[in-house]
C-alpha positions as CSV (number, residue, x, y, z in Angstrom):
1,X,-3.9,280.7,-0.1
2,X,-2.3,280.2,-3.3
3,X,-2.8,277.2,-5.5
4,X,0.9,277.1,-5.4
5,X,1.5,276.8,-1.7
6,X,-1.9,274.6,-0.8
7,X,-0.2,271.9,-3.5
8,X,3.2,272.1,-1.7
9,X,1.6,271.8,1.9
10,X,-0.3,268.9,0.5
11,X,2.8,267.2,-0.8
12,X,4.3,268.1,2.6
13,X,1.8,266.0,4.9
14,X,1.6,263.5,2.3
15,X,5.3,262.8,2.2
16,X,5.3,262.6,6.3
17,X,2.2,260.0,6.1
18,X,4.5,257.7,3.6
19,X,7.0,257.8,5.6
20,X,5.1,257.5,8.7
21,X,3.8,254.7,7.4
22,X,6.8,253.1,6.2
23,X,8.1,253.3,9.3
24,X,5.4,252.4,11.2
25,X,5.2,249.0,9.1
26,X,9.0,248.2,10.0
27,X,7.9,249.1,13.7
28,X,5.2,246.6,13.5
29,X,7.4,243.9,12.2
30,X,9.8,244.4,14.9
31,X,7.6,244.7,17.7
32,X,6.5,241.5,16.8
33,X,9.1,239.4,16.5
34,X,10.3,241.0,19.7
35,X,7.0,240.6,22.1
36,X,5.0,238.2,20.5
37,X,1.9,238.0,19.1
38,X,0.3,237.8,22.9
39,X,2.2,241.4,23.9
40,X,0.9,243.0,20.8
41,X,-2.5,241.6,21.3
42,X,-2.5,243.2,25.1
43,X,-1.6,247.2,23.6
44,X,-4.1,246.3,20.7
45,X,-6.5,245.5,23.4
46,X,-5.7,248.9,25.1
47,X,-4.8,251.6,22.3
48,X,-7.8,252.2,20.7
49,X,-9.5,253.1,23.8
50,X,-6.7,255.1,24.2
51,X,-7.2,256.9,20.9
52,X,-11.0,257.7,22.2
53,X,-9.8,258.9,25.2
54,X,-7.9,261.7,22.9
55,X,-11.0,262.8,20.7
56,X,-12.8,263.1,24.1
57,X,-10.0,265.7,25.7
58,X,-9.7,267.8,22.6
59,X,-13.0,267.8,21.6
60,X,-12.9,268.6,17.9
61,X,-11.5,271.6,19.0
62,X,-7.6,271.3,17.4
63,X,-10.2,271.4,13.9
64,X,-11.9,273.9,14.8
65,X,-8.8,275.9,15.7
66,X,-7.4,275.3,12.3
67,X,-10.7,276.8,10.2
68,X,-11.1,279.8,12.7
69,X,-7.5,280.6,12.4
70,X,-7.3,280.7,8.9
71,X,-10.6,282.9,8.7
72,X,-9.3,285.5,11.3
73,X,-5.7,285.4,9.0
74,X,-7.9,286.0,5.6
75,X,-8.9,289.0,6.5
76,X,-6.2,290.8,8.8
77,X,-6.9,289.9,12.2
78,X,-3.9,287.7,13.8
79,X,-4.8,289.5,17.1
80,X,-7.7,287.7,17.2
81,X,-6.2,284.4,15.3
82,X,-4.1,284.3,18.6
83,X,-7.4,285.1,21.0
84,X,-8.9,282.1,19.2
85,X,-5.9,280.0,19.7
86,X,-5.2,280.9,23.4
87,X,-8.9,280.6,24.5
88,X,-8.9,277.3,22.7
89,X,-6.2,276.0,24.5
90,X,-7.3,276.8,28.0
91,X,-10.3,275.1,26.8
92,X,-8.3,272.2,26.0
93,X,-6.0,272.0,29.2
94,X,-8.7,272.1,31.1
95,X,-10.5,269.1,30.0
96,X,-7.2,267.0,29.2
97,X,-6.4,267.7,32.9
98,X,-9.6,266.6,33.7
99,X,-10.0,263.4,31.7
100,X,-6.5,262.1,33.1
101,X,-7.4,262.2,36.4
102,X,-10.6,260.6,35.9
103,X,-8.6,257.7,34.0
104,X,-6.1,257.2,36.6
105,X,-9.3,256.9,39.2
106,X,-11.2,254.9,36.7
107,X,-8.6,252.8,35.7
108,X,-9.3,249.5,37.9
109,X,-13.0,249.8,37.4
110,X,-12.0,249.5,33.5
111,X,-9.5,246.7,34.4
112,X,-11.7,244.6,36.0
113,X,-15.3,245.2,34.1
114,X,-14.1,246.4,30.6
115,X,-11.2,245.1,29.3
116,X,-11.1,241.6,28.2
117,X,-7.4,240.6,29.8
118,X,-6.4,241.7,33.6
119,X,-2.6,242.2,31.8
120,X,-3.5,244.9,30.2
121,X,-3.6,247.4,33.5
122,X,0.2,248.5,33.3
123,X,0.1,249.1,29.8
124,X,-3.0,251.2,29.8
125,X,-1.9,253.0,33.0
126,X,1.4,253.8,31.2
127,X,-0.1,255.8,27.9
128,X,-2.5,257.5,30.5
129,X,0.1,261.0,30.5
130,X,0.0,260.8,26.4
131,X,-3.7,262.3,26.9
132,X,-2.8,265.6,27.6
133,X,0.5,265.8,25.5
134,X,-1.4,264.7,22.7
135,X,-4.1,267.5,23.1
136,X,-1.7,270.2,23.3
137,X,0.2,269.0,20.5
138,X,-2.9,269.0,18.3
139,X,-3.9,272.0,19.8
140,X,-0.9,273.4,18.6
141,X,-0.5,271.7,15.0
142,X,-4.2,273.3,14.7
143,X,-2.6,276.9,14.9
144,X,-0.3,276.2,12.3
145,X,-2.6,274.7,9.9
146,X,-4.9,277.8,10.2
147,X,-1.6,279.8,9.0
148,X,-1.5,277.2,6.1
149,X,2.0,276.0,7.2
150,X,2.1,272.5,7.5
151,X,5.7,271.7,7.8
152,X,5.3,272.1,11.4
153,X,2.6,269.0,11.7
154,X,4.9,266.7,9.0
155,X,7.9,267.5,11.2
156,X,6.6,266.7,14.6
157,X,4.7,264.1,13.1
158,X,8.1,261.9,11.4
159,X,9.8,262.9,15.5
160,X,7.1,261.5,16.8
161,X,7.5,257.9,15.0
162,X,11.2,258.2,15.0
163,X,11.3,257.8,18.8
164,X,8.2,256.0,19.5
165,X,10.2,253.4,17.5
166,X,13.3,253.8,19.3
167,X,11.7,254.0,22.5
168,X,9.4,251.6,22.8
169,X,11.4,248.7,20.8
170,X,14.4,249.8,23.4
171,X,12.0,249.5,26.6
172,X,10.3,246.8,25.9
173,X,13.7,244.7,25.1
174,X,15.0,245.5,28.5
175,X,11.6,245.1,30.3
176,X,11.1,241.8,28.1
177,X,12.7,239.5,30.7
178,X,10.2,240.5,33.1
179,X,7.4,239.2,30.8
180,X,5.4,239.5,28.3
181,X,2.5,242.4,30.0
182,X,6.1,244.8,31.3
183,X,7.1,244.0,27.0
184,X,4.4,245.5,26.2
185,X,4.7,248.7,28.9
186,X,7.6,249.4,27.1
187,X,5.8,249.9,23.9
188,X,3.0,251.9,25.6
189,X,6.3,254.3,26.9
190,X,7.4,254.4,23.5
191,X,3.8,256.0,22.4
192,X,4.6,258.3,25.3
193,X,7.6,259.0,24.8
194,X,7.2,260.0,20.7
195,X,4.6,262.1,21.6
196,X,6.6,264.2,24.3
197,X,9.4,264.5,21.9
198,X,6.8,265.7,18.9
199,X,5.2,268.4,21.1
200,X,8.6,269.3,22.5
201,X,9.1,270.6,18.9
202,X,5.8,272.0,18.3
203,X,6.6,274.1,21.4
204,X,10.2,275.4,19.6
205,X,8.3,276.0,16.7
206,X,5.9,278.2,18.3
207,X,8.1,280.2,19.9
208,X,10.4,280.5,16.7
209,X,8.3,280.8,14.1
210,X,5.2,282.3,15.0
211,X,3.9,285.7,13.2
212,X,4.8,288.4,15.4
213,X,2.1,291.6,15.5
214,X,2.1,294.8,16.7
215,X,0.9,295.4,20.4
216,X,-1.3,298.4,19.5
217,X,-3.3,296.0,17.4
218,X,-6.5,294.2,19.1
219,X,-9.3,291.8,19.0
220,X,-12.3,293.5,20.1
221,X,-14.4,290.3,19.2
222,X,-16.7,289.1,22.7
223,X,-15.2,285.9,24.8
224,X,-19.2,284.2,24.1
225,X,-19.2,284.7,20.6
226,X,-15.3,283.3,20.3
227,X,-16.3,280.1,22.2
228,X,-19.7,279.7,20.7
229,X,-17.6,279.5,17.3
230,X,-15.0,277.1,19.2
231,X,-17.9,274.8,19.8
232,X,-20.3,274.8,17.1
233,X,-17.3,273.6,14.8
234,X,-15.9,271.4,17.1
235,X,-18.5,269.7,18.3
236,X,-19.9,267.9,15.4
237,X,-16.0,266.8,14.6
238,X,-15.9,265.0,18.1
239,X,-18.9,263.4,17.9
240,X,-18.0,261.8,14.0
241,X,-14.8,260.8,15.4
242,X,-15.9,259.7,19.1
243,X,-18.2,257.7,16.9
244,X,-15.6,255.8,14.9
245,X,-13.4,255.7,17.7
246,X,-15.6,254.2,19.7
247,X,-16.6,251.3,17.4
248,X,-12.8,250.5,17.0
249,X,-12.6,250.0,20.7
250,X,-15.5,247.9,20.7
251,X,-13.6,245.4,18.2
252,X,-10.6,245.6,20.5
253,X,-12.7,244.6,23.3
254,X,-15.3,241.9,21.8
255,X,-13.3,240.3,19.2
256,X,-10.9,238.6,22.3
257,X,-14.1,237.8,24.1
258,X,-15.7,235.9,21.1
259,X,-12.4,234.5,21.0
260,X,-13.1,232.6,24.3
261,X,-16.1,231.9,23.5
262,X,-15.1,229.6,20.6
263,X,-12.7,227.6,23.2
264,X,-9.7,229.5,23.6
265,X,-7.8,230.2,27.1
266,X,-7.3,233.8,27.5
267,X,-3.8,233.5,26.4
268,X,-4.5,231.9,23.1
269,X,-7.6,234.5,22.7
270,X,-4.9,237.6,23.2
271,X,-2.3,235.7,20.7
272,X,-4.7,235.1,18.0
273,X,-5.9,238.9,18.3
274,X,-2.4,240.0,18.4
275,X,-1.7,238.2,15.5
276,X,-4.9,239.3,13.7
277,X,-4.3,242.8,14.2
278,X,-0.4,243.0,14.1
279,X,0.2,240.9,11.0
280,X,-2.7,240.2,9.3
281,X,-4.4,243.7,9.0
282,X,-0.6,245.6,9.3
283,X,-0.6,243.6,5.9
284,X,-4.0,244.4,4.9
285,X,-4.0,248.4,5.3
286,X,-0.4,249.1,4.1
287,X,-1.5,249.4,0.4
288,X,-4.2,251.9,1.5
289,X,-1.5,254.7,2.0
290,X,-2.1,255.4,-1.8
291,X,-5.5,255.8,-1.6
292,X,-5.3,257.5,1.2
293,X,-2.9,260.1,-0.4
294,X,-5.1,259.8,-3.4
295,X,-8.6,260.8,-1.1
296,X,-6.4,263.7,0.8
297,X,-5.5,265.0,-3.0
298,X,-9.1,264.6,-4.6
299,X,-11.1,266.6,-1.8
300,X,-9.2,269.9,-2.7
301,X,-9.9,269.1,-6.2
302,X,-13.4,267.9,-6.5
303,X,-14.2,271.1,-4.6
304,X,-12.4,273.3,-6.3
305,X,-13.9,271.9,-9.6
306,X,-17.3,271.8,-8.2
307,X,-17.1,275.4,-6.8
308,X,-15.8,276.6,-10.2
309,X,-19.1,274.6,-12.1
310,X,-17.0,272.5,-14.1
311,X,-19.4,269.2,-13.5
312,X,-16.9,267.5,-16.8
313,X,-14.1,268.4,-14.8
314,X,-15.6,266.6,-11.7
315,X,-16.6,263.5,-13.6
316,X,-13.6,263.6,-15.3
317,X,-11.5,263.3,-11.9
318,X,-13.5,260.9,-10.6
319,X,-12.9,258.4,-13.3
320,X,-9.3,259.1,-12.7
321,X,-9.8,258.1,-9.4
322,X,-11.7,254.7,-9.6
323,X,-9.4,253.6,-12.5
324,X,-6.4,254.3,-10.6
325,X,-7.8,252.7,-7.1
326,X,-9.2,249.6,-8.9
327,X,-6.1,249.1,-10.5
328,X,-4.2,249.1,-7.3
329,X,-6.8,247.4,-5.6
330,X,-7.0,244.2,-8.1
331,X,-3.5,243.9,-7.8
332,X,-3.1,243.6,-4.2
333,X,-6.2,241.4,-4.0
334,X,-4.0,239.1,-6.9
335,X,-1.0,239.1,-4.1
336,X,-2.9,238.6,-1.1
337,X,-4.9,235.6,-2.8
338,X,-1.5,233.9,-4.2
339,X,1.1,234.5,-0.9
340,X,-0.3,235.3,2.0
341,X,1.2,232.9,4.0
342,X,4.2,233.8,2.7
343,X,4.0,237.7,3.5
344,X,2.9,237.1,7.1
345,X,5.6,234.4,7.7
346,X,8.9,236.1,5.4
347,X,8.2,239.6,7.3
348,X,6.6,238.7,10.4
349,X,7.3,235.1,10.8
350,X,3.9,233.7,11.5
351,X,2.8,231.9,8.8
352,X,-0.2,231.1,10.4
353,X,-1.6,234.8,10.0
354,X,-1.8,234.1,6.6
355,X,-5.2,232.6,6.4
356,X,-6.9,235.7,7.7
357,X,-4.8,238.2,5.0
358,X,-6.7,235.3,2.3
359,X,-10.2,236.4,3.5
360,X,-9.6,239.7,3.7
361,X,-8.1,240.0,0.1
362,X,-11.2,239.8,-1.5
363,X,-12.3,243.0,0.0
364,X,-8.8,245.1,-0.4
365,X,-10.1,246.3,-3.6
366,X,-13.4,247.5,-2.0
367,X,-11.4,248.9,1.1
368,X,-9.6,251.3,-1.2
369,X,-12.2,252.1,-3.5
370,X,-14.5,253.4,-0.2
371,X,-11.3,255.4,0.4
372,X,-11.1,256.8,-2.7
373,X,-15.4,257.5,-2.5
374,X,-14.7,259.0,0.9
375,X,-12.4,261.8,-0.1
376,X,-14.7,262.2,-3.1
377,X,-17.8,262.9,-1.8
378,X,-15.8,265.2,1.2
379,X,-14.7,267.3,-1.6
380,X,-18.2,267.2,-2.8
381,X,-19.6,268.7,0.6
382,X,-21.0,265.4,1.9
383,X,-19.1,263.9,4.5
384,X,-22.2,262.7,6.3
385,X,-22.8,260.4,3.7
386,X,-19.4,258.0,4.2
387,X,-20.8,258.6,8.5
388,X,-24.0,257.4,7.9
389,X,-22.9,254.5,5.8
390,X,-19.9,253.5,8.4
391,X,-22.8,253.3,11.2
392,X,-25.2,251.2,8.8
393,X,-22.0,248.8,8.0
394,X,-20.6,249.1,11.5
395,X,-23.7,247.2,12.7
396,X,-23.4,244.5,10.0
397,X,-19.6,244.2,11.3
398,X,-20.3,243.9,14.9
399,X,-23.2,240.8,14.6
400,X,-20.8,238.9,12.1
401,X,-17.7,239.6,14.4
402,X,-20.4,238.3,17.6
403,X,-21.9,235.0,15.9
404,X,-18.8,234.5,13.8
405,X,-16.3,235.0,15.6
406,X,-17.4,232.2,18.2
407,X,-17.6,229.3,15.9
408,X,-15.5,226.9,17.3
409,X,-12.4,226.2,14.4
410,X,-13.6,229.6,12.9
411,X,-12.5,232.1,15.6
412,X,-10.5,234.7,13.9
413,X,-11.2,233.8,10.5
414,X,-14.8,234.4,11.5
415,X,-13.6,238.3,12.6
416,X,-11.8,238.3,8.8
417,X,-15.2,237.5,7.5
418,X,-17.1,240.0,9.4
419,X,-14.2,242.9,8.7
420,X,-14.1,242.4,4.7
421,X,-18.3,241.8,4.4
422,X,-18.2,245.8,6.5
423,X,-15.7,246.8,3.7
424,X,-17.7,245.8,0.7
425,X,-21.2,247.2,2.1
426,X,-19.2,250.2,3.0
427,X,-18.1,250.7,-0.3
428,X,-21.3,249.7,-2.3
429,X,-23.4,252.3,0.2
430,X,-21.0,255.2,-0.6
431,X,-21.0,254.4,-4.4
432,X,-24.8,254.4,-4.5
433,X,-24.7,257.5,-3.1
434,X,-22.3,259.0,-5.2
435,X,-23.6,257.6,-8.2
436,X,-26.8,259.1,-7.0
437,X,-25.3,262.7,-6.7
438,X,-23.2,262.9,-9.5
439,X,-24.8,260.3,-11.8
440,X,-21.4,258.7,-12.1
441,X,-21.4,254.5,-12.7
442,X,-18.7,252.6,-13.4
443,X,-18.0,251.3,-17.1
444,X,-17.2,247.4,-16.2
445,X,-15.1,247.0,-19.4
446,X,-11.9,250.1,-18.2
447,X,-12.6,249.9,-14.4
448,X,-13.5,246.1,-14.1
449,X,-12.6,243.9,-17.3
450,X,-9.4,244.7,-17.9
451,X,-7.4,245.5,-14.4
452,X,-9.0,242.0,-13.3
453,X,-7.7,239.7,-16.5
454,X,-4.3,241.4,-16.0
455,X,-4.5,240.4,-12.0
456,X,-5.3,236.6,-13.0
457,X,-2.3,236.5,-15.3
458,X,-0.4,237.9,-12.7
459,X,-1.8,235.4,-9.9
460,X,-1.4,232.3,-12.4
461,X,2.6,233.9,-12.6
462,X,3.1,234.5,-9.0
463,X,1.2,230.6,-8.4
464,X,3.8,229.4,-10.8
465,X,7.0,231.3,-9.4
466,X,5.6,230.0,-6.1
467,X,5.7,226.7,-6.5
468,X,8.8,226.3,-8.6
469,X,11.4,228.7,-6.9
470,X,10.2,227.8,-3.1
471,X,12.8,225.3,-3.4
472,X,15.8,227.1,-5.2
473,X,15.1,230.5,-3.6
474,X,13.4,230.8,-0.5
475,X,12.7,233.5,2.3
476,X,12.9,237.3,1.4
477,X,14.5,237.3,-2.2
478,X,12.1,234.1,-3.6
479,X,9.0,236.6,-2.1
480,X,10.2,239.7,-3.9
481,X,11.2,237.9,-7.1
482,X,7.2,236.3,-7.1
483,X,6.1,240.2,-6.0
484,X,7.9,241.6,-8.8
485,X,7.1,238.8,-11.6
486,X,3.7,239.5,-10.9
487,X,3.9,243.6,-11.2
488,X,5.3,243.7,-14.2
489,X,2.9,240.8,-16.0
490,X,0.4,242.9,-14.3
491,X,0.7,246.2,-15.7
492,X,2.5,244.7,-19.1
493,X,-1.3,242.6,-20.1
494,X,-2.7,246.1,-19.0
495,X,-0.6,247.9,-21.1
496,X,-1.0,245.3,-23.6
497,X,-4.9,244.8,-23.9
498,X,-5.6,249.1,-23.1
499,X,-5.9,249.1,-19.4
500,X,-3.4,251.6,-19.4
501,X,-3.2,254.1,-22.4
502,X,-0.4,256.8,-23.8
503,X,-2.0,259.6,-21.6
504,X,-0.9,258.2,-18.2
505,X,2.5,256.9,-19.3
506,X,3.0,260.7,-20.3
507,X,1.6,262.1,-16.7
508,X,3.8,259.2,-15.2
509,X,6.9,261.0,-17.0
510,X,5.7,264.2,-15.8
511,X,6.0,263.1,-12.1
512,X,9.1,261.7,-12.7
513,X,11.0,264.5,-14.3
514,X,9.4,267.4,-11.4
């Protein structure tokens, strides 16, 4: 694959995520102004179990499809690219299949022993036939990433959000008068309902734009040795993600719980989650789509540098990468610190939510810096490290969620507490690491210093816009004139005391003129 074409199906998948997630933020808003912070709390409850329930039915293999694809392709051998594929998906049917059933069966012994709310049975029952469409999909999206086209994946991908949007906001208006539990059904058909449309698609695509080969050619390779491949790749992949999966359900189900415990009814327990999760970490995660895009973009890199022995060139990009994170990062933190009230309550109109997004900010910066660290050391040949370190932190999470959680007056503030302390142990773990393997450490006068005078200027500015313009301009334009004051003090001090220097003004100008 050319450098050429890897950088333009990068920039592909990373223009579908932003707008994914731009979309997705708008569908959050909406969804809960429309079904309340209890109906988002009952599919919160629900969808990351769902999401486990996924990594169980394709079991790594859509990953493993992609690398044995693009092997076979390297050297000639589409025959046996499309043996891979086809044996892989019978693999996949069959356990999808499988794992539905089971669900459907299963599903009152979950209702009534596992989840934390009773309400929740329609709306799990309803994403139940996403299982399998979401297997084949991936199963599919696999293929075409092992031809190194991606534009089929971002395609289906944007479909896929465009009418989970439609859909589900649609349902769940009309289903709304019947209550809050049939509101959210209609956003657990909406789920449905994208990801039909998405692997209807993938399907078209297939059949249109698929290489073609000639009959006479053939894969002589043995059915045992193809699914012994299958397998030894995607094994490993389910298990990391089953993992994290897993521990994402168990905050879905024991965060509620805790809830209760601390003297909540079940209704206020499912509110305050719903808000939690739908405002206050909606909120909280948005910013990470540039570090996100920045990890997906410095793997590639610190490989190829790495593979080519430049070690400068590694270090180099590296410092790149925690300058530009921690710049980001500080900034945020500045903004969630100074108005998070007024974010959760302008876009979501619960004001209230506000007080977690205030814990959590001082963690963002650490939250996107482990992000950063993450794609790092992936590109480094180490993703067991940021694995390891997730289970080591994940344990830290799940007592403070337990024990703080309950705290009567605490409640889901304690949960904020327990979430930001993962994300700081998280990141220190994975920078030891990479400090060990790369002898990398921050310089605390660039990285550290700087970015976090210009944030306090900026805070003391947005404080001051805050409390002088609430009166003459309020709601949406009074937040983006604070938001905006604040940028640009922000990266002006930067610019002013050397946080920011002539080189990345001139790779800004770049960007801009491509």
């Amino acid at each position: 694959m050319s450098s050429r074409s890897f950088i333009y199906g990068t920039a592909v998948l990373l223009a579908a995520s932003i707008f994914n997630r731009g979309v997705g933020f708008i569908y959050q808003v909406l969804m809960m102004r429309l079904i309340k912070p209890e109906g988002v709390g009952l599919f919160s409850m629900i969808f990351p179990i769902y999401i486990m329930v996924v990594v169980l039915a394709s079991l790594g293999i859509p990953v493993a499809i992609a690398k044995l694809v693009a092997e076979e392709v390297a050297v000639d051998n589409l025959p046996g690219a499309y043996r891979i594929f086809k044996i892989s998906l019978s693999i996949i049917i069959a356990c999808a299949v499988l794992i539905t059933l089971l669900l459907y069966m299963g599903s009152p012994f979950l209702i009534s022993h596992v989840f934390p709310n009773p309400k929740v049975y329609l709306c799990f029952v309803s994403l139940i036939p996403g299982v399998l469409i979401v297997s084949l999909c991936s199963a599919f999206r696999g293929f075409f990433q092992g031809l190194q086209r991606m534009t089929p994946t971002a395609v289906t991908q944007a479909v896929e959000q465009l009418v989970r949007v439609t859909a589900g906001l649609s349902i769940a208006w009309i289903l709304l008068p019947r209550g809050i539990e049939y509101a959210s059904v209609g956003i657990s058909l909406g789920v449905v309902c994208g990801e039909l449309a998405g692997f209807i698609i993938m399907i078209f695509l297939y059949i249109t734009r698929r290489p073609r080969y000639s009959v006479s050619m053939a894969s002589a390779e043995p059915f045992p040795q193809i699914l012994g491949r299958i397998f030894e790749m995607g094994i490993p992949v389910t298990l990391t993600r089953f993992i994290s999966t897993a521990l994402m359900s168990l905050d879905a189900l024991l965060i509620p719980r805790r809830l209760q415990s601390a003297g909540m009814s079940l209704s206020e327990a499912t509110s305050s989650y719903g808000q939690f999760v739908g405002i206050s970490e909606a909120i909280f995660f948005t910013p990470g789509v540039v570090t996100i895009a920045l990890a997906t973009a410095l793997m590639p890199a610190v490989s190829d540098a790495k593979a080519l022995g430049k070690i400068h060139l590694v270090r180099s990009r590296i410092e790149d990468a925690f300058r530009i994170t921690l710049m980001m990062g500080l900034l945020v933190a500045a903004v969630f610190l100074v108005l998070p009230q007024e974010l959760c309550s302008t876009l979501f109109g619960y004001g209230a939510a506000g007080n977690a997004l205030f814990i959590l900010a001082l963690s963002s910066p650490f939250l996107y810096l482990q992000q950063t660290v993450n794609g790092i050391l992936q590109g480094l040949g180490r993703p067991d490290i940021p694995f390891k370190n997730l289970l080591k932190a994940s344990i830290v999470k799940i007592l403070g969620i337990y024990f703080l959680t309950s705290i009567p007056g605490f409640g889901i503030l304690g949960t904020a507490l327990a979430l930001g302390s993962t994300y700081v142990l998280m990141c220190l773990l994975n920078y030891r690491e990479l400090k060990r393997i790369t002898g990398f450490k921050i310089d605390p006068v660039p990285y550290l210093f700087k970015p976090l005078a210009a944030a306090g200027a900026a805070a003391v500015l947005m404080l001051y816009l805050k409390m002088t313009t609430t009166s003459i301009i309020a709601g949406l334009p009074g937040l983006l004139l604070e938001l905006a004051g604040g940028s640009f003090l922000y990266f002006l001090v930067l610019y002013i005391i050397g946080g920011i220097n002539a080189s990345d003004i001139r790779r800004v100008r770049r960007i801009i003129r491509r």
